[in-house]
C-alpha distance (Angstrom), angle and dihedral (degrees) to the residues before:
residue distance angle dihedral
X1 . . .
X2 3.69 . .
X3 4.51 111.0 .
X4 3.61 115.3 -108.5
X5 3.89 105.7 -119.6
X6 3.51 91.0 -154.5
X7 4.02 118.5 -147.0
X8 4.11 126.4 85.8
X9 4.00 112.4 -20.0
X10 4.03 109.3 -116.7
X11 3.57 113.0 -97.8
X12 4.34 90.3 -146.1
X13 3.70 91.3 103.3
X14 3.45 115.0 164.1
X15 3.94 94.2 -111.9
X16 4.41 75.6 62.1
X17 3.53 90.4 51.3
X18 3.65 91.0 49.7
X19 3.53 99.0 53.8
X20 3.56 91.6 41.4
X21 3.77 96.8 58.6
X22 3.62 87.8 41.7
X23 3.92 92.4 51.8
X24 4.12 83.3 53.0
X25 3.44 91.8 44.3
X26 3.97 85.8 64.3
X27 3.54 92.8 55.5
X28 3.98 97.9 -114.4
X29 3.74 130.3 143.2
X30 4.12 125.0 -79.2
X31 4.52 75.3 -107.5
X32 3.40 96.6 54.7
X33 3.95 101.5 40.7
X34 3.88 83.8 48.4
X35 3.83 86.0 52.8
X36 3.61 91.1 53.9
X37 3.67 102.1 51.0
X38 3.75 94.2 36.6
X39 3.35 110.9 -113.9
X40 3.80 138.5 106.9
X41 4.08 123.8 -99.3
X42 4.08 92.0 -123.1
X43 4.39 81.7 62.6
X44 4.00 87.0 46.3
X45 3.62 84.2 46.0
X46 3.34 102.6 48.5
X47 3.97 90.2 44.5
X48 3.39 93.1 61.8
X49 3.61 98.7 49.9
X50 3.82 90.7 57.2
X51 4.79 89.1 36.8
X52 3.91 95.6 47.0
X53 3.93 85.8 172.8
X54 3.56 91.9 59.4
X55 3.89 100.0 57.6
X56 4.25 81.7 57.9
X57 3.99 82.0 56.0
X58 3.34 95.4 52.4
X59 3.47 94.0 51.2
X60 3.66 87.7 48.5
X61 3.49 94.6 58.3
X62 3.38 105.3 44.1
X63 3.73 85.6 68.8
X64 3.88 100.5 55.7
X65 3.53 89.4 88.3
X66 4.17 97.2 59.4
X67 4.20 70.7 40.5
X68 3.14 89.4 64.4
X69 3.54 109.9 37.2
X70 3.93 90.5 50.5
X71 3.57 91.0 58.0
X72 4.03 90.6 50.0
X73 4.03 86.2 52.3
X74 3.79 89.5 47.5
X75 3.61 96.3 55.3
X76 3.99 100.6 50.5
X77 3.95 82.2 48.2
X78 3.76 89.3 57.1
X79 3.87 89.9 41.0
X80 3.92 86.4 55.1
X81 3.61 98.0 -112.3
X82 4.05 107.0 173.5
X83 3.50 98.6 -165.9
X84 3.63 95.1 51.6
X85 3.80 90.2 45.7
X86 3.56 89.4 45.9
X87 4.26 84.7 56.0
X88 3.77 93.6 50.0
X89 3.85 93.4 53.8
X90 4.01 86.8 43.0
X91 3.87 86.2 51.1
X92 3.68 99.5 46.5
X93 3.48 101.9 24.6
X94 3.75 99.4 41.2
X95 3.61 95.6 -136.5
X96 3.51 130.7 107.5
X97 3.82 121.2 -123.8
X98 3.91 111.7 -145.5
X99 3.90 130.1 -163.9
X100 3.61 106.0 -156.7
X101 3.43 123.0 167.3
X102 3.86 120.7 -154.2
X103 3.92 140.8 172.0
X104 3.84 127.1 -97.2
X105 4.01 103.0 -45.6
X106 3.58 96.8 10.3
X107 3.81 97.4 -65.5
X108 3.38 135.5 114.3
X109 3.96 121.6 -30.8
X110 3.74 102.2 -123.2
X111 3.73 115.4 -150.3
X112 4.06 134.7 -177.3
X113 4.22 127.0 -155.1
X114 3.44 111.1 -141.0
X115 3.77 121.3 -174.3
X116 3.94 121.5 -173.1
X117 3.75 120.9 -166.8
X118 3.92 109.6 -122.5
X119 3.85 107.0 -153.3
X120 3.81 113.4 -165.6
């Protein structure tokens, strides 16, 4: 049987935990994941210092959302999406690709209405 310690009982319960890492998984700040599981930064602080492994979670975490997002820009590149290759050339290029459409020479696109009578 394991010695009571005695003093204040830890507040890093695993329901804590939980809502930390899912807080992280979100992307948010160390504040706002604190907020979330309701607790204060110095006790996420001082959790860490004495869980090593779980500040290299946290970090891990924090980038599922860029994860995430990476994989959802991957896909509509593989589904031939123009417009979203068109943004990842923009974004690591730093130029913007244009589809303009223009008339003979580059002018002016010249167009003409037509309307037929249909008789029944």
């Amino acid at each position: 049987m394991t010695k009571n310690k005695g003093g204040r009982p830890t507040v890093m319960t695993e329901k804590v935990l939980f809502k930390l890492e899912e807080a992280f998984e979100w992307g948010v700040t160390d504040v706002m994941a604190c907020l979330h599981a309701g607790i204060a930064e110095a006790t996420l602080y001082t959790y860490i210092e004495k869980n090593p492994k779980f500040s290299e979670r946290k970090e891990q975490l924090k980038n599922a959302p860029m994860l995430k997002a990476k994989s959802i820009v991957h896909g509509e590149l593989v589904s031939g999406s123009a417009s979203q290759a068109n943004k990842v050339i923009d974004r690591v290029e730093g130029t913007k690709v244009n589809n303009v459409v223009t008339g003979a020479n580059g002018g002016a696109l010249e167009w003409e209405l037509a309307v037929h009578e249909v008789k029944n």
